[in-house]
N, CA, C and O atoms as a printed pandas DataFrame, in Angstrom:
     atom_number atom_name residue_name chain_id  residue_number  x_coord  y_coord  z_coord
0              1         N          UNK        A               1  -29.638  -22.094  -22.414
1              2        CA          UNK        A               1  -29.891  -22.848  -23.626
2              3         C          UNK        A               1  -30.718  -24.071  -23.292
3              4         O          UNK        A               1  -30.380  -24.696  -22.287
4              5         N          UNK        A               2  -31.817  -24.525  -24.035
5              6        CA          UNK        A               2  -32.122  -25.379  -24.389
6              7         C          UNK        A               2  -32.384  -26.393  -25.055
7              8         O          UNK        A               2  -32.690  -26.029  -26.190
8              9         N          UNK        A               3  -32.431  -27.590  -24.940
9             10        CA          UNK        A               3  -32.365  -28.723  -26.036
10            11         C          UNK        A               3  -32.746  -29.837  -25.311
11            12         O          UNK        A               3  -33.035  -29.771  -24.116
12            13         N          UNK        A               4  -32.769  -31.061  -26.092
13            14        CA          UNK        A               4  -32.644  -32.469  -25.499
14            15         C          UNK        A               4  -31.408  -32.908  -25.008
15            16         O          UNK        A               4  -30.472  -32.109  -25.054
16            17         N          UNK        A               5  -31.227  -34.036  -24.545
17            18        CA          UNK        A               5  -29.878  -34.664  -24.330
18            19         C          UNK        A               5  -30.213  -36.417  -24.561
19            20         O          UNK        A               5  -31.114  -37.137  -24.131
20            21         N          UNK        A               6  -28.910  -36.704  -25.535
21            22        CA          UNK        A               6  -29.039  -37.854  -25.876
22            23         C          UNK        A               6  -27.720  -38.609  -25.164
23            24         O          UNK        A               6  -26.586  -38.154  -25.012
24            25         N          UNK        A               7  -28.137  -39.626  -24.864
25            26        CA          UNK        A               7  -26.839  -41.006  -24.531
26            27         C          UNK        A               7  -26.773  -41.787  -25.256
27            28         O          UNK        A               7  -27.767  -42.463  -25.524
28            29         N          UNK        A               8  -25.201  -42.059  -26.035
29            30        CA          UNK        A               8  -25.133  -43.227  -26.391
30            31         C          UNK        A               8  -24.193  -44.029  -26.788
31            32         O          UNK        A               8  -23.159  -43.779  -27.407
32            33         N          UNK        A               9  -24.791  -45.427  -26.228
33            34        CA          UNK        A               9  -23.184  -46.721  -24.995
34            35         C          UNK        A               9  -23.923  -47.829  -25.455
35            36         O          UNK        A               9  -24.640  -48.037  -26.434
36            37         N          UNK        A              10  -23.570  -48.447  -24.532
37            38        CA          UNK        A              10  -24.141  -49.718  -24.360
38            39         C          UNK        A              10  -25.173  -50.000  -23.452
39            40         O          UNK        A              10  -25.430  -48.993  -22.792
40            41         N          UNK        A              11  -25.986  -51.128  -23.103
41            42        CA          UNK        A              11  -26.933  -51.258  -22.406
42            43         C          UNK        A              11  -26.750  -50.583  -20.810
43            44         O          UNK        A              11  -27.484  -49.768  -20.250
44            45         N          UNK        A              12  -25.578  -51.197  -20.339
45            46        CA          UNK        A              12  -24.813  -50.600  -18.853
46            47         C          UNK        A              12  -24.541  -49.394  -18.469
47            48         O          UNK        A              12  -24.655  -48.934  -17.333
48            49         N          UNK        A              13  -23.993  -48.611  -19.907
49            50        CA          UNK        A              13  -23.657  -46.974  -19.895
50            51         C          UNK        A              13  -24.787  -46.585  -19.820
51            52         O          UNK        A              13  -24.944  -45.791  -18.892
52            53         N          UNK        A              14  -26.028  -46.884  -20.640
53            54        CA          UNK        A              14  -27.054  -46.041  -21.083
54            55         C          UNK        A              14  -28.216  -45.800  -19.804
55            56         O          UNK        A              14  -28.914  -44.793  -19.689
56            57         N          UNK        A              15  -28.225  -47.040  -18.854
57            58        CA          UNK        A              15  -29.088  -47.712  -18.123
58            59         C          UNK        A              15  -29.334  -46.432  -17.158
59            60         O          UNK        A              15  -30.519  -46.117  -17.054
60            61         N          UNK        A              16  -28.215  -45.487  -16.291
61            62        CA          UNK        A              16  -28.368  -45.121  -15.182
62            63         C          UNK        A              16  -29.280  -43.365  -15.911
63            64         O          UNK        A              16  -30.095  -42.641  -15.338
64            65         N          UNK        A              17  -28.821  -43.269  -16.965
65            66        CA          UNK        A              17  -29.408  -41.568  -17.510
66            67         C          UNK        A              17  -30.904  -42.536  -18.170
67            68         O          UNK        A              17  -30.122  -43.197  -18.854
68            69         N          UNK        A              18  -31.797  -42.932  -18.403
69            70        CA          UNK        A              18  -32.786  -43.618  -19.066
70            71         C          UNK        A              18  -33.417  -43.322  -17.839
71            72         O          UNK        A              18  -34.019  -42.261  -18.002
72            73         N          UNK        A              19  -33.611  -43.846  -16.408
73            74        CA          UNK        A              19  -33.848  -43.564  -14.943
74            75         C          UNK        A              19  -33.876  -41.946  -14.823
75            76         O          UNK        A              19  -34.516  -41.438  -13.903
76            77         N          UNK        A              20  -33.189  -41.154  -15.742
77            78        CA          UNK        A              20  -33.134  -39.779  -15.099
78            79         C          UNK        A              20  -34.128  -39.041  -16.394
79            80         O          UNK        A              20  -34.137  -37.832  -16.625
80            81         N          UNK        A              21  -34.677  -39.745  -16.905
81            82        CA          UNK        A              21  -35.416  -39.449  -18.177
82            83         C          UNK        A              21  -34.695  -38.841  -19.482
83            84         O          UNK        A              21  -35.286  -38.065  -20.233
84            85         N          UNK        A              22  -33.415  -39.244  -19.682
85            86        CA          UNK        A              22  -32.347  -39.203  -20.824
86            87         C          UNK        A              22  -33.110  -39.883  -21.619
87            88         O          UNK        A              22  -33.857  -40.783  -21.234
88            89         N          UNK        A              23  -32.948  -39.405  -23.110
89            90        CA          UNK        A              23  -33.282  -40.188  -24.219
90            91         C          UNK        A              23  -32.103  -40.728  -24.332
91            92         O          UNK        A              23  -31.045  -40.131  -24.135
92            93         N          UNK        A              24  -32.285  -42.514  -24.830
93            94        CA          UNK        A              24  -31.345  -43.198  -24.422
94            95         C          UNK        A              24  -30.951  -43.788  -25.757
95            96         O          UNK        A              24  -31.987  -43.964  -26.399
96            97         N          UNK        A              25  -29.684  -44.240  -26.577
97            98        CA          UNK        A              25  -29.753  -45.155  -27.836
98            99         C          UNK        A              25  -28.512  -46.526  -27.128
99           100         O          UNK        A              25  -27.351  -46.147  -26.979
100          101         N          UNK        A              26  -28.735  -47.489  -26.882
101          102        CA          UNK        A              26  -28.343  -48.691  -26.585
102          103         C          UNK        A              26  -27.882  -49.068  -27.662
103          104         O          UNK        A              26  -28.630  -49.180  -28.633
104          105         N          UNK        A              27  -26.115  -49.441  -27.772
105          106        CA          UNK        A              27  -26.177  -49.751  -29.309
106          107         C          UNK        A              27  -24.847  -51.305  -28.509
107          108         O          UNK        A              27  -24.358  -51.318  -27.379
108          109         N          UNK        A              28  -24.684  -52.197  -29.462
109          110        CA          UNK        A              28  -24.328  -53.599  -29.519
110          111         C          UNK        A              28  -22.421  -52.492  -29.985
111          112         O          UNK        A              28  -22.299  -51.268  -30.025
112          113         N          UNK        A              29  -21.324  -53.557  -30.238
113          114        CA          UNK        A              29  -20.179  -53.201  -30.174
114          115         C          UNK        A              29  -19.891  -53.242  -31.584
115          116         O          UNK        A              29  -18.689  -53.106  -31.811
116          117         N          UNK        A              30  -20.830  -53.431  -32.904
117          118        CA          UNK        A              30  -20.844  -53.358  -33.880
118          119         C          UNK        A              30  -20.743  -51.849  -34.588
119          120         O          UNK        A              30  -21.689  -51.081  -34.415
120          121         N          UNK        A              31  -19.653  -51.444  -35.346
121          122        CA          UNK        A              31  -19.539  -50.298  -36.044
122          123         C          UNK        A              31  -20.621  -49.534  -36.756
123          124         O          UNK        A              31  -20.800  -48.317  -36.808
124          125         N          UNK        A              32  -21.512  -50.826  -37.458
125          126        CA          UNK        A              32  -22.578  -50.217  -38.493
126          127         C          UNK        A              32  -24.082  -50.041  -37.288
127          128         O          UNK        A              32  -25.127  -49.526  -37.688
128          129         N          UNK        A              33  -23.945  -50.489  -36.038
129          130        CA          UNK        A              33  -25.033  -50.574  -35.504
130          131         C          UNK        A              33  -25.025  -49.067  -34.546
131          132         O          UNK        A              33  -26.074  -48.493  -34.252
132          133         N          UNK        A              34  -23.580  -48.537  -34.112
133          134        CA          UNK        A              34  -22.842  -47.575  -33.488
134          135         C          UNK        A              34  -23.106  -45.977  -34.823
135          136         O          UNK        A              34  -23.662  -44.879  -34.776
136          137         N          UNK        A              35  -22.715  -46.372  -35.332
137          138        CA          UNK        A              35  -22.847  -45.245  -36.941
138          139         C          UNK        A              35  -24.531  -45.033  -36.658
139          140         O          UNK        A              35  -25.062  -44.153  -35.980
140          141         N          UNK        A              36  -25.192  -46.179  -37.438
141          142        CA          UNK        A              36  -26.574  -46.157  -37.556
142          143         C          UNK        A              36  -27.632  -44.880  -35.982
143          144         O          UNK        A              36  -28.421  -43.946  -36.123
144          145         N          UNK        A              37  -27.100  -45.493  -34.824
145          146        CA          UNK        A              37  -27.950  -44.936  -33.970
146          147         C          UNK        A              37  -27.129  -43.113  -33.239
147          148         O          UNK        A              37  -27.417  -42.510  -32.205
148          149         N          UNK        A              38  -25.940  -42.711  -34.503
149          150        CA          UNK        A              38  -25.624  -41.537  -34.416
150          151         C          UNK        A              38  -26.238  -40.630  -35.233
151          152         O          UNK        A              38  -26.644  -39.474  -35.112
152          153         N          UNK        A              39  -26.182  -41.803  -36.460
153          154        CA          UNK        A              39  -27.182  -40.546  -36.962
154          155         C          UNK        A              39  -28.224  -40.499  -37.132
155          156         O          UNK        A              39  -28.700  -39.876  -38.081
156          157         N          UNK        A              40  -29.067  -41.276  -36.093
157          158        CA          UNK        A              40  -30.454  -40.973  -36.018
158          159         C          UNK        A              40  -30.249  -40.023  -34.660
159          160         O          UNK        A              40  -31.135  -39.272  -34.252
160          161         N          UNK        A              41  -29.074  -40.156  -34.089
161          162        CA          UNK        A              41  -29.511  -38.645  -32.991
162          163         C          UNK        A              41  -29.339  -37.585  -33.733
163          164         O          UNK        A              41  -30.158  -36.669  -33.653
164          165         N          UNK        A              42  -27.763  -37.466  -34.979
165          166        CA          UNK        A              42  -28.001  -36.306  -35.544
166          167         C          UNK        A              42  -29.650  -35.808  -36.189
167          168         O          UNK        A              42  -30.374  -34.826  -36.348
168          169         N          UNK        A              43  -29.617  -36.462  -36.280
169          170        CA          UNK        A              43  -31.261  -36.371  -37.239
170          171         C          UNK        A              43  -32.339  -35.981  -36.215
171          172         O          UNK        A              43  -33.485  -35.638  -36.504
172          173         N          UNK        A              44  -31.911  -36.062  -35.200
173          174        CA          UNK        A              44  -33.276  -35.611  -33.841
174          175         C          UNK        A              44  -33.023  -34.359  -33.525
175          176         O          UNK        A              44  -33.888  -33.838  -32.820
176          177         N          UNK        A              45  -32.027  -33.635  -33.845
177          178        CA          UNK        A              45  -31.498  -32.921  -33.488
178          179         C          UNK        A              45  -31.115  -31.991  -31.930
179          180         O          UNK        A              45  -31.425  -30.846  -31.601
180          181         N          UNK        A              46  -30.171  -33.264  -31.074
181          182        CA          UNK        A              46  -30.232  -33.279  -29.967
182          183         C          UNK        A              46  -29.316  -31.862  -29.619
183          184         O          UNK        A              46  -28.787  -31.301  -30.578
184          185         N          UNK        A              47  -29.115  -31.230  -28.104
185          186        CA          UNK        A              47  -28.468  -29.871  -27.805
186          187         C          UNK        A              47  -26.867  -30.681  -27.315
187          188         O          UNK        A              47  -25.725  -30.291  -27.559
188          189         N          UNK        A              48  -27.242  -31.706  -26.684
189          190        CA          UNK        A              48  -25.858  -32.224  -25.508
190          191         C          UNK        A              48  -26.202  -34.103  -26.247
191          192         O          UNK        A              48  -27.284  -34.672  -26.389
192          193         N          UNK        A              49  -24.902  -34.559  -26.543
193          194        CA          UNK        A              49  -24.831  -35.701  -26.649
194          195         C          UNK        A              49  -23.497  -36.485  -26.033
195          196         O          UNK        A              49  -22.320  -36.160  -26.188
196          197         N          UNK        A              50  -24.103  -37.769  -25.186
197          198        CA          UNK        A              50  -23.148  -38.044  -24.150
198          199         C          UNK        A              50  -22.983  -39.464  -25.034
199          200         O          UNK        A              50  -23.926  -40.077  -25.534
200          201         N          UNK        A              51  -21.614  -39.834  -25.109
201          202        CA          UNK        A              51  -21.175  -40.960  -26.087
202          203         C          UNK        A              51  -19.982  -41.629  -24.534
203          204         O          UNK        A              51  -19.323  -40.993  -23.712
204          205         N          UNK        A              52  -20.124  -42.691  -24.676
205          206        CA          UNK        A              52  -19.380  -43.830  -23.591
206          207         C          UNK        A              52  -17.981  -44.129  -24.753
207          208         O          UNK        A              52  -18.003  -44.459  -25.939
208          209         N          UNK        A              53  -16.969  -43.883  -23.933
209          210        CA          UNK        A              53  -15.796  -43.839  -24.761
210          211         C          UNK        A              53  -15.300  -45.200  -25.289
211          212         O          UNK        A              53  -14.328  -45.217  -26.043
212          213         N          UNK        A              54  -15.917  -46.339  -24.932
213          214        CA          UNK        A              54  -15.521  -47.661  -25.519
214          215         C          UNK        A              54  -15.855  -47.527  -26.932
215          216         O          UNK        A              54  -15.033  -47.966  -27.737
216          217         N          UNK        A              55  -17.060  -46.926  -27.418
217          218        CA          UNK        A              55  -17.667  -46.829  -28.451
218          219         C          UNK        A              55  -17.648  -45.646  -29.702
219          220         O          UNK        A              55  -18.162  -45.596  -30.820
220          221         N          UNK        A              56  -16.517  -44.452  -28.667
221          222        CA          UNK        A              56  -17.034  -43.478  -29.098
222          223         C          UNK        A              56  -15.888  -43.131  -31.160
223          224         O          UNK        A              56  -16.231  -42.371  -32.065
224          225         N          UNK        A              57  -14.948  -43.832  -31.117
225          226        CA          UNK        A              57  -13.944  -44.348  -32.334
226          227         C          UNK        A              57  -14.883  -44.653  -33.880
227          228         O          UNK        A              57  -14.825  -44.347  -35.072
228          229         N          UNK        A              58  -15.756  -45.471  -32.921
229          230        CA          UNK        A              58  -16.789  -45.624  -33.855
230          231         C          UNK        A              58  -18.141  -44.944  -34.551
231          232         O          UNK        A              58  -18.876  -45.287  -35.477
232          233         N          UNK        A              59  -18.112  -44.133  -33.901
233          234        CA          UNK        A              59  -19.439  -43.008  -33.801
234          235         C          UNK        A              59  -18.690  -41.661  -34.081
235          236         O          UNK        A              59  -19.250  -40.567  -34.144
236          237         N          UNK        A              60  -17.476  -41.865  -34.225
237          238        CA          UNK        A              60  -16.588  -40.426  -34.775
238          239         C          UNK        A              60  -16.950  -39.727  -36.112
239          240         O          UNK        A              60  -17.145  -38.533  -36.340
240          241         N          UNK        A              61  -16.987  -40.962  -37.048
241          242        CA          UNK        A              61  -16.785  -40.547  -38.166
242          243         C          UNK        A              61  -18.230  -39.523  -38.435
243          244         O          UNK        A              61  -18.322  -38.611  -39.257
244          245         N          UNK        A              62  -19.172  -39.949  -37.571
245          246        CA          UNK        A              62  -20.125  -39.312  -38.035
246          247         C          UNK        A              62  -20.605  -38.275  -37.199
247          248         O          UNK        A              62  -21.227  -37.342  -37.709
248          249         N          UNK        A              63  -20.400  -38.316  -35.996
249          250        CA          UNK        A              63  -19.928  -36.524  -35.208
250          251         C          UNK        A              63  -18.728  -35.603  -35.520
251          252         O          UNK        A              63  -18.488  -34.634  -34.800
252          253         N          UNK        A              64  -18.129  -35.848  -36.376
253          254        CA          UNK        A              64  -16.486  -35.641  -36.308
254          255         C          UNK        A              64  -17.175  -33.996  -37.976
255          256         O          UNK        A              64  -16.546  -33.117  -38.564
256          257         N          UNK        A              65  -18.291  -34.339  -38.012
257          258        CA          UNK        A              65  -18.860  -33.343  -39.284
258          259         C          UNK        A              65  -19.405  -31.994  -38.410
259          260         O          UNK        A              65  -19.739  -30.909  -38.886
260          261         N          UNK        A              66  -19.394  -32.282  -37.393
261          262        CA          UNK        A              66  -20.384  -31.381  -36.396
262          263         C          UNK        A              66  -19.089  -30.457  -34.570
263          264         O          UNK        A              66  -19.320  -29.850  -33.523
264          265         N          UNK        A              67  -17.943  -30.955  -35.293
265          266        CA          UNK        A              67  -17.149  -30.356  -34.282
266          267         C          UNK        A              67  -17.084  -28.967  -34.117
267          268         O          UNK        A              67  -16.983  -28.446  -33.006
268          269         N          UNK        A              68  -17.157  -28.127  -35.526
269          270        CA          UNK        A              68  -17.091  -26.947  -35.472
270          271         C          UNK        A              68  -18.565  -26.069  -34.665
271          272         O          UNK        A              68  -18.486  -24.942  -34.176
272          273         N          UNK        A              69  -19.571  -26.748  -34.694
273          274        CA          UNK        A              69  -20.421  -26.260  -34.893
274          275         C          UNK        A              69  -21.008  -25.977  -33.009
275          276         O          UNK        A              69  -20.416  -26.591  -32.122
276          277         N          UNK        A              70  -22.177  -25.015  -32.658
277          278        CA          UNK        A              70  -22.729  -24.966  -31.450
278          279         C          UNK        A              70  -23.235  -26.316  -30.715
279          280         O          UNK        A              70  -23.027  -26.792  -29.599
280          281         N          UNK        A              71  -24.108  -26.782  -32.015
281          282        CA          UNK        A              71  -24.822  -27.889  -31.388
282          283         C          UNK        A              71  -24.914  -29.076  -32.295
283          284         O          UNK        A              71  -24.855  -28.757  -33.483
284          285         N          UNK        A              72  -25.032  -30.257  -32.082
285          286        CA          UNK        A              72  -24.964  -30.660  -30.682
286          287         C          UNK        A              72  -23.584  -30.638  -30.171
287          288         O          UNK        A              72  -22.650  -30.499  -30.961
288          289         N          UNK        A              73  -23.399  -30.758  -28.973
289          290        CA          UNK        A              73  -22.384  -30.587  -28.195
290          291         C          UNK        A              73  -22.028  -31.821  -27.765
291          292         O          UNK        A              73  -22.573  -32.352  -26.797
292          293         N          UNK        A              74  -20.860  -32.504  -28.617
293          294        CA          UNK        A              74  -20.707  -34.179  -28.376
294          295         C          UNK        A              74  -19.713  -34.177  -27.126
295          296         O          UNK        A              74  -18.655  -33.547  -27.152
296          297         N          UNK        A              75  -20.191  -35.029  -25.886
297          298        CA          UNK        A              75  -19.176  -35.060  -24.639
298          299         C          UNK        A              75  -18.709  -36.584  -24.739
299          300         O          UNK        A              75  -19.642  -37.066  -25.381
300          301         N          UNK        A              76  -17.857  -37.580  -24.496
301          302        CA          UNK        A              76  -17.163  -38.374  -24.794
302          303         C          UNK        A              76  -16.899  -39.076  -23.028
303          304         O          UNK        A              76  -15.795  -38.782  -22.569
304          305         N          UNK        A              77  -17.516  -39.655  -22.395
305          306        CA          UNK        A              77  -16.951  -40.036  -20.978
306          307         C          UNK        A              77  -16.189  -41.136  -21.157
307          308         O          UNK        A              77  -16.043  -41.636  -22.273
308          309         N          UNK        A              78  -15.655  -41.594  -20.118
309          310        CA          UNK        A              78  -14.787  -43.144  -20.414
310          311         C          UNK        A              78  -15.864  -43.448  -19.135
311          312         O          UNK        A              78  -16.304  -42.606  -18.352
312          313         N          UNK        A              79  -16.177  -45.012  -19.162
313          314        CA          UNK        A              79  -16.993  -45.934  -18.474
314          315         C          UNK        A              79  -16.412  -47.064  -17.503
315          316         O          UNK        A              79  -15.436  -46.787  -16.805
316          317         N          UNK        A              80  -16.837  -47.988  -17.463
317          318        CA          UNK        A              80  -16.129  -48.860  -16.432
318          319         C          UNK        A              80  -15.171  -49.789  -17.242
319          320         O          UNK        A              80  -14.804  -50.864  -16.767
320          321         N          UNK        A              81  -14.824  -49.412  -18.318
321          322        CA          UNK        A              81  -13.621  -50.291  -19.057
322          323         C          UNK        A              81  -12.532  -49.381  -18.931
323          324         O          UNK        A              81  -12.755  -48.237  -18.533
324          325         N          UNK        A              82  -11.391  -49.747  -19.220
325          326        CA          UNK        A              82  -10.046  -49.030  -18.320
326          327         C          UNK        A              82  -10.253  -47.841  -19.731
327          328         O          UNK        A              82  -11.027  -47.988  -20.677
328          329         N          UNK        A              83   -9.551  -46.984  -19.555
329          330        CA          UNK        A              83   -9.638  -45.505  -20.883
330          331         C          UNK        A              83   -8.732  -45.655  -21.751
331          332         O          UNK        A              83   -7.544  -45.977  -21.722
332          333         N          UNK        A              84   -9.502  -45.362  -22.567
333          334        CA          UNK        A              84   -8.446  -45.404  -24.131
334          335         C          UNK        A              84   -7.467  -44.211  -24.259
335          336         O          UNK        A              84   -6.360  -44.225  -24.798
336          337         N          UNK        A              85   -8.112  -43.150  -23.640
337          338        CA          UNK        A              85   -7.474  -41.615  -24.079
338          339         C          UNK        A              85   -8.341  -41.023  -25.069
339          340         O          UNK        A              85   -8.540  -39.817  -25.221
340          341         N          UNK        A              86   -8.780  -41.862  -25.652
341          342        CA          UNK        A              86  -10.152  -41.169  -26.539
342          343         C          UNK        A              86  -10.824  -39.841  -26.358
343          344         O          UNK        A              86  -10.853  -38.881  -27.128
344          345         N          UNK        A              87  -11.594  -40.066  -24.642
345          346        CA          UNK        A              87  -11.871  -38.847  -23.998
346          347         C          UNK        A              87  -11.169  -37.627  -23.987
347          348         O          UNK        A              87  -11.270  -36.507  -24.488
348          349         N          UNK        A              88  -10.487  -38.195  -23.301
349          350        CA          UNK        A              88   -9.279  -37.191  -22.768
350          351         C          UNK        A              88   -9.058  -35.954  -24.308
351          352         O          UNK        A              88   -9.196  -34.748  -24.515
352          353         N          UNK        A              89   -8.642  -37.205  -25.092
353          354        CA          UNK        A              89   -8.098  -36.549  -26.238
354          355         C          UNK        A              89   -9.909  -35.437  -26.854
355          356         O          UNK        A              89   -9.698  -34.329  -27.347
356          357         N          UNK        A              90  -10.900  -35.755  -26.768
357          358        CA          UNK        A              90  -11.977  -35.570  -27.380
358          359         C          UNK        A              90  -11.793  -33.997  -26.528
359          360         O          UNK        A              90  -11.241  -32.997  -26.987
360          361         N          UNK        A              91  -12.330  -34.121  -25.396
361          362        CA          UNK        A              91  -11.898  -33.152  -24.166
362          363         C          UNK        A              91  -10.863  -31.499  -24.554
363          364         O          UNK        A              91  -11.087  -30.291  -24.637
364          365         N          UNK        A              92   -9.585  -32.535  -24.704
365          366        CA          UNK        A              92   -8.617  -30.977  -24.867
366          367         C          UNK        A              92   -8.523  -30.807  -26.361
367          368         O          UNK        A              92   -7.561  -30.184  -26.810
368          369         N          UNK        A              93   -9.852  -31.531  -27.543
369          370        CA          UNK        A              93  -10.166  -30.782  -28.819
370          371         C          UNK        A              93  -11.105  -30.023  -28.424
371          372         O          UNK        A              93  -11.104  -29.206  -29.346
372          373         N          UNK        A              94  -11.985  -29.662  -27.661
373          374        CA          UNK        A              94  -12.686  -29.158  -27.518
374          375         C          UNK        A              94  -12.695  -27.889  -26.473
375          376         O          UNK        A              94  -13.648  -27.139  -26.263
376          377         N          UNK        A              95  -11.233  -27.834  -25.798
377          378        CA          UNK        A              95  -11.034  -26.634  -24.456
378          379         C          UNK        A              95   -9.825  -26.227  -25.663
379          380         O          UNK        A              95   -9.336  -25.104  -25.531
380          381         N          UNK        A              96   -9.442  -26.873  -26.545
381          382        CA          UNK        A              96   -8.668  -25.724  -27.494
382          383         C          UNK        A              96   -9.209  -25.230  -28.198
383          384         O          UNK        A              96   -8.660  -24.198  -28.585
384          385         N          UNK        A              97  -10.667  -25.577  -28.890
385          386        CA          UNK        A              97  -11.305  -25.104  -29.632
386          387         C          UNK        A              97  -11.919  -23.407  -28.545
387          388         O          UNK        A              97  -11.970  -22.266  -29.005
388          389         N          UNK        A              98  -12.124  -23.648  -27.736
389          390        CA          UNK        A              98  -12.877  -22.702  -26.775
390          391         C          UNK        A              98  -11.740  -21.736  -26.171
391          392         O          UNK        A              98  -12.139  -20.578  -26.299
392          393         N          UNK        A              99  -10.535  -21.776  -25.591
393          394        CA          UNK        A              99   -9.416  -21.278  -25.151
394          395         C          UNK        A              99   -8.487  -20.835  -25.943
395          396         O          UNK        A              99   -7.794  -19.822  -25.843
396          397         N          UNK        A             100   -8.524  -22.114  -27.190
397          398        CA          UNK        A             100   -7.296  -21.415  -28.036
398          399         C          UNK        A             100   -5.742  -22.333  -27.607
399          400         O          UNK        A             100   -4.734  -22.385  -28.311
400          401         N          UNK        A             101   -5.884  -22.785  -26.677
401          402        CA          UNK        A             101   -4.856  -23.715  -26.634
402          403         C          UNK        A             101   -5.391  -25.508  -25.596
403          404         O          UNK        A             101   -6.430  -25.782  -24.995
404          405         N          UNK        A             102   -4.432  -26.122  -25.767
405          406        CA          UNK        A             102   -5.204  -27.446  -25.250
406          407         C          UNK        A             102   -3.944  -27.685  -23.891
407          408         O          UNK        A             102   -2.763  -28.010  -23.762
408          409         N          UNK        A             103   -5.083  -27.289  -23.093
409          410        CA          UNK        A             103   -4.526  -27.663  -21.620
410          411         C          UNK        A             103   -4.277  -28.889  -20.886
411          412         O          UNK        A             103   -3.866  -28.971  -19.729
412          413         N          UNK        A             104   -4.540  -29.737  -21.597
413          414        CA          UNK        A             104   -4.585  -31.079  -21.686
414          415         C          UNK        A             104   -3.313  -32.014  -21.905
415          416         O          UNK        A             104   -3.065  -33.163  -21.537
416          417         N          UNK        A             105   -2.472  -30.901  -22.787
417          418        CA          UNK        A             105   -1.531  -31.807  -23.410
418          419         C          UNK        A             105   -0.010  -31.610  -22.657
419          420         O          UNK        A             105    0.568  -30.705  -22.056
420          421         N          UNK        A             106    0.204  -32.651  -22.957
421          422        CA          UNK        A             106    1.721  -32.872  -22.088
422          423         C          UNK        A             106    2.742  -32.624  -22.593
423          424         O          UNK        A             106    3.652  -33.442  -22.463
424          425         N          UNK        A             107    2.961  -31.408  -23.352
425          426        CA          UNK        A             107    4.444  -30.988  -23.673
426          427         C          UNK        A             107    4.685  -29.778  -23.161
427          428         O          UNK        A             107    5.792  -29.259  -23.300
């Protein structure tokens, strides 16, 4: 498969994939500024989109339309701030969606 791949964090997250020729969206810790530069990736129509998990709560509401679907394929990392579980949790929605059960979870 092919596609683009988009990042998008903050200046620090975004910095090291921009160097690897990632299309990059740098967004401030503001909700409407986080929203705004998601859905101009939806709108680019990227294959793989890598979201920095400090941010990623905020940028939900508007990937959260596109879970079912092939593409884009939203991945969720946690960064150098301690982890919310965000990931994690983003993670085993997405190996239950594919498996059928979430291997992830602790019961």
């Amino acid at each position: 498969m092919e596609g683009k791949i988009a990042v998008l964090g903050g200046t620090d997250f975004v910095m090291p994939f921009s160097a690897l020729g990632v299309d990059t969206y740098p967004v401030g810790l503001t909700a409407g500024d986080i929203a705004e530069s998601a859905k101009k990736i939806i709108s680019e129509k990227y294959a793989l989109v890598v979201v920095a998990e400090n941010i990623a709560p905020a940028a939900d509401e508007v990937f959260s339309a596109y879970e079912g679907m092939p593409t884009p394929c939203i991945m969720v990392v946690p960064f150098t701030t301690e982890s919310e579980g965000f990931a994690t949790q983003a993670l085993g929605e997405v190996l239950k969606m594919a498996t059928g059960i979430n291997i992830l979870q602790n019961n």
